[in-house]
NUNUGU-727056 format. One line per field, with one value per residue: chain; y, z, x of N, C-alpha, C, CB in turn; residue number from 1. Coordinates in Angstrom, 3 decimals. Last residue first. Glycine has a CB too. Layout:
N
kette: A	...
n_c2: Y	...
n_c3: Z	...
n_c1: X	...
ca_c2: Y	...
ca_c3: Z	...
ca_c1: X	...
c_c2: Y	...
c_c3: Z	...
c_c1: X	...
cb_c2: Y	...
cb_c3: Z	...
cb_c1: X	...
nr: NUM	...
This chain:
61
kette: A	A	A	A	A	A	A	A	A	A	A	A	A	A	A	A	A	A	A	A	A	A	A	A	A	A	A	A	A	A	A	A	A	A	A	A	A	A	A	A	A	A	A	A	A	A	A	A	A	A	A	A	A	A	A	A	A	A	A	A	A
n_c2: 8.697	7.834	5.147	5.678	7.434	5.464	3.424	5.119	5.958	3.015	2.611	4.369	3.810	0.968	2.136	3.494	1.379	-0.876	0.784	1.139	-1.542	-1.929	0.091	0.411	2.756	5.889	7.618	7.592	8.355	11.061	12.045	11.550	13.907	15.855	16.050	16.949	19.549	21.109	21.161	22.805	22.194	19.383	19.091	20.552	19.285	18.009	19.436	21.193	18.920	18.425	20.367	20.585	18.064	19.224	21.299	20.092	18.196	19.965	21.556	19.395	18.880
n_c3: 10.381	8.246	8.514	10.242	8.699	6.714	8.276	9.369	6.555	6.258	8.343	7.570	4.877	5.823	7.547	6.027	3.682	6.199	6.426	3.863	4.048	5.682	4.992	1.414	-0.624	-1.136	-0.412	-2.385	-4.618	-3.296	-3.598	-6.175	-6.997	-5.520	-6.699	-9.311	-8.514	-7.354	-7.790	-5.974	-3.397	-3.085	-3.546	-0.845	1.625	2.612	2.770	4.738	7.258	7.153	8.124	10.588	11.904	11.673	13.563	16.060	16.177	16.672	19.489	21.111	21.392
n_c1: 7.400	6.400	5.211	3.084	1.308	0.838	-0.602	-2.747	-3.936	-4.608	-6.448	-8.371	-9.096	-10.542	-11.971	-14.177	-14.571	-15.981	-18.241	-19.443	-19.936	-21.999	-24.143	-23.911	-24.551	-25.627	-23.376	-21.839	-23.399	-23.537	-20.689	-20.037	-22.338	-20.605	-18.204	-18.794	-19.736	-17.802	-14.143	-12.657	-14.513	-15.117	-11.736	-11.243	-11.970	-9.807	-7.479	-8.295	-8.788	-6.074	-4.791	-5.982	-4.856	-2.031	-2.397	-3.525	-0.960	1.045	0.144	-0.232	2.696
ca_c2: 8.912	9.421	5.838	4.936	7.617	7.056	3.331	4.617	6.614	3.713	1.923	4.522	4.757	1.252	1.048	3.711	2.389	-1.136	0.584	2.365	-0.933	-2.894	0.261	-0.196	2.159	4.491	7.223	6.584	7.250	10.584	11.655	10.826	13.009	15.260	16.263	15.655	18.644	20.490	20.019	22.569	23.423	20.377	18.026	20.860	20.760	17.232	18.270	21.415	20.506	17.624	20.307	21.692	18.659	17.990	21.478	21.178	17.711	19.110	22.138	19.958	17.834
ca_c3: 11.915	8.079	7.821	10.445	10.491	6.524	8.090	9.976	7.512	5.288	8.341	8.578	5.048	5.011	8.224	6.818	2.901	5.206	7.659	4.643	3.011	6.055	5.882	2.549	-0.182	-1.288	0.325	-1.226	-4.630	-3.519	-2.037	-5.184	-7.126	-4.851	-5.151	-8.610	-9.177	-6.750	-8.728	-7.315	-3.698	-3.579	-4.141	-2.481	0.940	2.677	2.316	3.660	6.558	6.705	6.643	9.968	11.654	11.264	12.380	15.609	16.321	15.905	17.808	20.561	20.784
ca_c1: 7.959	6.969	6.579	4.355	2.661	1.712	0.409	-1.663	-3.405	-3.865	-4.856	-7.637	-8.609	-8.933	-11.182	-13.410	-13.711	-14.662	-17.685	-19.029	-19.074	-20.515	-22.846	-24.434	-23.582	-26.382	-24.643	-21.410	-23.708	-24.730	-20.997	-19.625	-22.036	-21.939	-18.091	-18.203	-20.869	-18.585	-15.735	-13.175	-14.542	-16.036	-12.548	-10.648	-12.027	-11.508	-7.731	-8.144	-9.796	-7.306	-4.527	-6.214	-6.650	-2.974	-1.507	-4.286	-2.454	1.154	-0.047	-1.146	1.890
c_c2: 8.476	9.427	6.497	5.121	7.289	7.308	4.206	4.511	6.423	4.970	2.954	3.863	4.817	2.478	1.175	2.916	3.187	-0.241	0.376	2.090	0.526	-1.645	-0.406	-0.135	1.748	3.315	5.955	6.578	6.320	9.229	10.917	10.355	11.306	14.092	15.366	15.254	17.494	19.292	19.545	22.196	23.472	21.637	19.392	20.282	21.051	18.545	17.795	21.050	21.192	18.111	18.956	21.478	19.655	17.605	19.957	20.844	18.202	18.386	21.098	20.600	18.396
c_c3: 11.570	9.043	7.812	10.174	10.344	7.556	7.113	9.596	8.302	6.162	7.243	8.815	6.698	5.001	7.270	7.568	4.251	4.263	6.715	5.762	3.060	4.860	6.221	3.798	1.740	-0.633	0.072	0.010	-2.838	-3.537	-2.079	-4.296	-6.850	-5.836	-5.045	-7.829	-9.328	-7.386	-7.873	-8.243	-5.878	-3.650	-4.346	-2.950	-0.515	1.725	1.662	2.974	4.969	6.470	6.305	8.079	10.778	10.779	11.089	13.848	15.402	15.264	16.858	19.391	20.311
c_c1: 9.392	7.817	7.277	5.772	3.148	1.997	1.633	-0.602	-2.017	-2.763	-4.022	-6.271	-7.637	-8.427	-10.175	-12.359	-13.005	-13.992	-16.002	-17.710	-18.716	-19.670	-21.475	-23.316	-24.509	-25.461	-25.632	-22.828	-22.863	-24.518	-22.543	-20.270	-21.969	-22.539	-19.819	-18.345	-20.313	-19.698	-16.495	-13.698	-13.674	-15.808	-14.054	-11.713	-11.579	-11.943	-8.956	-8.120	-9.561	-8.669	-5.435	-6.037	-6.933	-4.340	-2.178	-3.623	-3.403	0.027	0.254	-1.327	0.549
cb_c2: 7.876	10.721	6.149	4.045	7.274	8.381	2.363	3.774	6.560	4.432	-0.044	4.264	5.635	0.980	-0.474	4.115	3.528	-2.105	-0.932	2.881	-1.134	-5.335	0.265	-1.695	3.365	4.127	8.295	7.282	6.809	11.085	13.245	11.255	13.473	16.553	18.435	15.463	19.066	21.468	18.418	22.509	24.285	20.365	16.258	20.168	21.669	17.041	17.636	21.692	22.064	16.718	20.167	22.755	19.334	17.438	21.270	22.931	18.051	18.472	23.431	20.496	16.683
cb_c3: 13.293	8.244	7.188	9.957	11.899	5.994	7.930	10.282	8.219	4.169	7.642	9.428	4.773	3.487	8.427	7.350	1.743	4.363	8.741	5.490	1.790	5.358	6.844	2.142	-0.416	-2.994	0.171	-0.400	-6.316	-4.636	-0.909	-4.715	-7.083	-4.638	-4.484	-8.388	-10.525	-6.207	-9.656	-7.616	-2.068	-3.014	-2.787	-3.147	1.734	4.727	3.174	3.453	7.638	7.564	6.225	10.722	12.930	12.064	13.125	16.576	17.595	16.425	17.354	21.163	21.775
cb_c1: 7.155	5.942	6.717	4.215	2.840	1.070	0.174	-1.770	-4.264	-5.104	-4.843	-8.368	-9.764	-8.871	-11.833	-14.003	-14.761	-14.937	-18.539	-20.431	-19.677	-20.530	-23.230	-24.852	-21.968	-26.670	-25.430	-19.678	-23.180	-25.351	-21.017	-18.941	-21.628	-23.170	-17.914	-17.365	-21.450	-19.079	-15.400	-13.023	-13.476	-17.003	-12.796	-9.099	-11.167	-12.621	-7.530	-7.753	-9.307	-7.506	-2.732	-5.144	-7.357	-3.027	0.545	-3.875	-3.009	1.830	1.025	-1.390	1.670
nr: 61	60	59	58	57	56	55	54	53	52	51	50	49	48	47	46	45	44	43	42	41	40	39	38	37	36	35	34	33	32	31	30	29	28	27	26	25	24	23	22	21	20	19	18	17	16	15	14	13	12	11	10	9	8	7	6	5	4	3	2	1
């Protein structure tokens, strides 16, 4: 279960990683205006990402 975990973490490292490693001047951008962004709306892009997530387990399993 650990390497499954690690294996996971690792391709979300890579994941999170493209975007500024090929358009960093996208990359910040982005990340400038999600900074202006008020927290309920921080709080709600993390909450959908996470079900989203979820519910790719779900499936895959």
């Amino acid at each position: 279960m650990f390497d499954t975990l690690l294996m996971a973490f690792a391709l979300m490292l890579v994941l999170e990683g493209l975007l500024p490693f090929i358009a960093p001047g996208v990359w910040r951008k982005v990340f400038l205006q999600v900074a202006r962004l008020a927290d309920g709306q921080i709080r709600f892009i993390g909450l959908t990402s996470m079900l989203v997530g979820l519910i790719f387990l779900i499936l895959s399993h």
